[in-house]
C-alpha positions as a LaTeX table, in Angstrom:
\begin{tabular}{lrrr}
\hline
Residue & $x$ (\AA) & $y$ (\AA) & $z$ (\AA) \\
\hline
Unk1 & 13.26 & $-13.86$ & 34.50 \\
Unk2 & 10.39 & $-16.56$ & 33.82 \\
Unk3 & 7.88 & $-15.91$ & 31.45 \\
Unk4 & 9.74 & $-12.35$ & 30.49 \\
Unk5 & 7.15 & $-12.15$ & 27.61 \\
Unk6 & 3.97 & $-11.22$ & 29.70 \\
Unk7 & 5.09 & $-7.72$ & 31.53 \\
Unk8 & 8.24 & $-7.00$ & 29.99 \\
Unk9 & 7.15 & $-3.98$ & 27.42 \\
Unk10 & 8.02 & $-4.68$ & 24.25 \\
Unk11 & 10.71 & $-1.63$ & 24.08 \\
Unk12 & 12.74 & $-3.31$ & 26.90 \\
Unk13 & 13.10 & $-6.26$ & 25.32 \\
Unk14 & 16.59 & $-7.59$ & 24.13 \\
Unk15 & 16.80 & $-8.83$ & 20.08 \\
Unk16 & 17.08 & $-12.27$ & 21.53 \\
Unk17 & 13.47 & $-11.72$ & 23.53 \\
Unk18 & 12.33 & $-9.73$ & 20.64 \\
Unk19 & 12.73 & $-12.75$ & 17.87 \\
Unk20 & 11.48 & $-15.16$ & 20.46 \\
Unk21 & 8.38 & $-13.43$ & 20.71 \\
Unk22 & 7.88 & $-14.04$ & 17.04 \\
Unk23 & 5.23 & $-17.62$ & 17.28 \\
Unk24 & 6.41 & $-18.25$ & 13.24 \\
Unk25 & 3.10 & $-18.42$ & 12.11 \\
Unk26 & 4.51 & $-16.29$ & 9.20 \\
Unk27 & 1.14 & $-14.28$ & 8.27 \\
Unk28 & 3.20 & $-11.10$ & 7.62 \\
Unk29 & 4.91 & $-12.80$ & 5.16 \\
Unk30 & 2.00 & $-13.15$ & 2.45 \\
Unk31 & 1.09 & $-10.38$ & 0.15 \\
Unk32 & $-1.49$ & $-8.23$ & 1.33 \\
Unk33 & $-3.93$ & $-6.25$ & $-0.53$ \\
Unk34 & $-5.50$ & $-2.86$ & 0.64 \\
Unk35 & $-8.84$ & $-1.28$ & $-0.88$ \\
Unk36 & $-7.93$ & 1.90 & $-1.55$ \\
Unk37 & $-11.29$ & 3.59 & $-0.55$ \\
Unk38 & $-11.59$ & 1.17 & 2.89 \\
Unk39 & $-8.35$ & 0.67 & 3.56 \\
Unk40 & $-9.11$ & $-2.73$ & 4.78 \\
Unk41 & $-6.27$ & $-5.60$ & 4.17 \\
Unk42 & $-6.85$ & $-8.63$ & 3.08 \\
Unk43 & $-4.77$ & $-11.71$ & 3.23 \\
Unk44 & $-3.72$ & $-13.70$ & 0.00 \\
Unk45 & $-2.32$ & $-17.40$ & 0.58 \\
Unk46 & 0.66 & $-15.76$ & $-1.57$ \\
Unk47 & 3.79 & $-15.68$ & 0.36 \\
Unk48 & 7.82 & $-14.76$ & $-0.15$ \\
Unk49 & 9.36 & $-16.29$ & $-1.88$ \\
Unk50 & 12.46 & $-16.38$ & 0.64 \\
Unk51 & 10.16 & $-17.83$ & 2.89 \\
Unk52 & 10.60 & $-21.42$ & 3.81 \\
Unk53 & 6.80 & $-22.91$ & 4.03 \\
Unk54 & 7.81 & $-25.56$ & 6.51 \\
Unk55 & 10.01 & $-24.08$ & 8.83 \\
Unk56 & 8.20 & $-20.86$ & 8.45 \\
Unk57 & 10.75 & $-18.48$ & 8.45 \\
Unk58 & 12.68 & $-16.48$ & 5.76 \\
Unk59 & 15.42 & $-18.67$ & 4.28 \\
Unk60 & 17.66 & $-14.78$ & 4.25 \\
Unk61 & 16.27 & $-12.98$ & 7.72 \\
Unk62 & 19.66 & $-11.13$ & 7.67 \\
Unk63 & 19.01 & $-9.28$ & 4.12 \\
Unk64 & 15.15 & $-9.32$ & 3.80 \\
Unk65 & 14.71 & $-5.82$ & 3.41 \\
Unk66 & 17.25 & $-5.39$ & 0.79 \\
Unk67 & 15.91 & $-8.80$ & $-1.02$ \\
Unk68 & 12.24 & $-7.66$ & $-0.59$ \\
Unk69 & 12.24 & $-3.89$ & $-0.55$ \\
Unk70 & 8.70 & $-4.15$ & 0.76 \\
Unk71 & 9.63 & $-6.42$ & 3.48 \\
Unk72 & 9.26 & $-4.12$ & 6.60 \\
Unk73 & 10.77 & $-5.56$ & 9.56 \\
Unk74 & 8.99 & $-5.01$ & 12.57 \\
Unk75 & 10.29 & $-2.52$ & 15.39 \\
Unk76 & 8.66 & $-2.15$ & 18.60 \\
Unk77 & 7.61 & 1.71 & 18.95 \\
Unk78 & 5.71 & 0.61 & 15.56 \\
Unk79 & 3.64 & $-2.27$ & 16.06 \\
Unk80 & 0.75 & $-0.64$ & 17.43 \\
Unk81 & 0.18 & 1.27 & 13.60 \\
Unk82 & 0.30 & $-2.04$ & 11.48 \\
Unk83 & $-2.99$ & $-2.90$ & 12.06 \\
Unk84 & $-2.34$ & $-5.63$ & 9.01 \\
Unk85 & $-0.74$ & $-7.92$ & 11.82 \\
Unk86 & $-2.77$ & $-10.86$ & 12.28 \\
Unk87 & $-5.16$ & $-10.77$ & 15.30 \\
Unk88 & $-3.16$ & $-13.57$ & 16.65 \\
Unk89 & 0.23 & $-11.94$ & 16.29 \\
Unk90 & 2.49 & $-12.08$ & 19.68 \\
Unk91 & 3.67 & $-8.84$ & 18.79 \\
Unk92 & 0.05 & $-7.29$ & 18.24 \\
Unk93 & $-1.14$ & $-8.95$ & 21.63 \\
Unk94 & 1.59 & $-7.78$ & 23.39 \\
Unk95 & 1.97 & $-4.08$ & 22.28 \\
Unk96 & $-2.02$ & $-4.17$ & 23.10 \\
Unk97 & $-0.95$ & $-5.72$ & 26.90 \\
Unk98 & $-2.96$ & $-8.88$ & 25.83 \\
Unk99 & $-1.79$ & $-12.85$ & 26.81 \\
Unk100 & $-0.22$ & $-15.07$ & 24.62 \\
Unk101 & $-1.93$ & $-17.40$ & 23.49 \\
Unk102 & $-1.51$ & $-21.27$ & 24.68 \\
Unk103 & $-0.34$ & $-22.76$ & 21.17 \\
Unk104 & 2.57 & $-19.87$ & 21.33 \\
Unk105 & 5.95 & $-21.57$ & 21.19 \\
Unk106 & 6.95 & $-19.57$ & 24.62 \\
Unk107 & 3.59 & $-20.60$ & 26.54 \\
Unk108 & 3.77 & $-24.24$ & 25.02 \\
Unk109 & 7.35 & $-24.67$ & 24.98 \\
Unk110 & 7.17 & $-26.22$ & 21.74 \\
Unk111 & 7.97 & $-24.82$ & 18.46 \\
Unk112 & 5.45 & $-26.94$ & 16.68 \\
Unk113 & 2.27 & $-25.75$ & 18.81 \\
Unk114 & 1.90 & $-22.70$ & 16.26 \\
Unk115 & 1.21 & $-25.31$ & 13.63 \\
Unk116 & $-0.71$ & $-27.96$ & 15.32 \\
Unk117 & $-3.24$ & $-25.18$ & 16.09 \\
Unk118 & $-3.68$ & $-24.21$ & 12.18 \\
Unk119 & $-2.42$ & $-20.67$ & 12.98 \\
Unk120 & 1.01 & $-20.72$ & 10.59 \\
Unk121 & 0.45 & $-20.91$ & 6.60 \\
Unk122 & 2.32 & $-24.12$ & 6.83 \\
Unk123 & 1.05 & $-26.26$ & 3.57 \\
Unk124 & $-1.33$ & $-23.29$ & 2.85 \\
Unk125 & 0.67 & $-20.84$ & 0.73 \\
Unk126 & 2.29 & $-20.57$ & $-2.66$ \\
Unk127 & 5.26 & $-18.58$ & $-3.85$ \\
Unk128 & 4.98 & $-15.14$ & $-5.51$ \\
Unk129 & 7.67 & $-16.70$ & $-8.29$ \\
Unk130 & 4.62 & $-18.81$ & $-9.31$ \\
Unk131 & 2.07 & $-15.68$ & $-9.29$ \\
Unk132 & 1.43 & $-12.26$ & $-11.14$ \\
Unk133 & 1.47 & $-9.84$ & $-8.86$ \\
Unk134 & $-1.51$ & $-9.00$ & $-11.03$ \\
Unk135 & $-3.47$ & $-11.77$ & $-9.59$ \\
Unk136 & $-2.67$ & $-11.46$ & $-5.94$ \\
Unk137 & $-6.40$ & $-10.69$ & $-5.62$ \\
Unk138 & $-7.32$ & $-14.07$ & $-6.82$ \\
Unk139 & $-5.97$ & $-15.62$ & $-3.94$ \\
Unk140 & $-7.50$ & $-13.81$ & $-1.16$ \\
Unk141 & $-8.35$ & $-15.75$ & 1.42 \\
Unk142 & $-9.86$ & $-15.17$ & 4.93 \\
Unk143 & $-8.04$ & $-17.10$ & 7.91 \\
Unk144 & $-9.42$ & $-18.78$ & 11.18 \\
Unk145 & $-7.77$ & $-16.97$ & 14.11 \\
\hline
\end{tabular}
């Protein structure tokens, strides 16, 4: 089925589809702060540390969760509630029956797309080995989408 990603619902879709719907822009992988009286989120530019700033992706996908307790890998009945997704997030767009964008790997057909656009932390992050969780806050920053 061409372009499977634009009516397929995201509950239907194989794990294959499902991680190729992932652009690699790896937003949910920085550390997130909430105000506790908002709720708002906001972004810091501080990232896993078994994530791989280049390639974007986590250098131990298989055992995130048990690596990163916090890590919460992403299921498709749940998308619509984390509302800390980027704006730009292929999951987000789709669960909200909203286009991919044109830099997205599976519209472009090119991997690198995500980055030539600015949209992946590529060269934008540091490690959490290298920061107190204490200063997160810090390191807030507020990205282009």
């Amino acid at each position: 089925m061409a372009d499977w990603w634009q009516d397929k619902p995201l509950a239907e879709l194989s794990e294959a589809q499902w991680e190729a719907l992932c652009d690699g822009c790896a937003k949910c992988c920085l550390h997130k702060l909430e105000d506790e009286e908002s709720g708002e989120v906001f972004y810091t530019k501080v990232r896993c540390r078994y994530l791989d700033e280049q390639t974007c992706r986590c250098t131990d996908y298989a055992h995130r969760s048990v690596l990163v307790p916090s890590c919460i890998p992403l299921r498709s009945g749940e998308v619509r509630a984390l509302d800390w997704l980027p704006s730009t997030c292929a999951y987000r767009l789709r669960a909200n029956r909203q286009p991919l964008p044109d830099w997205h790997p599976l519209v472009s057909g090119d991997a690198s797309t995500v980055h030539q656009a600015w949209i992946s932390i590529r060269g934008r992050a540091i490690s959490d080995e290298y920061v107190h969780p204490d200063g997160f806050d810090e390191y807030v920053v507020h990205w282009v989408e």
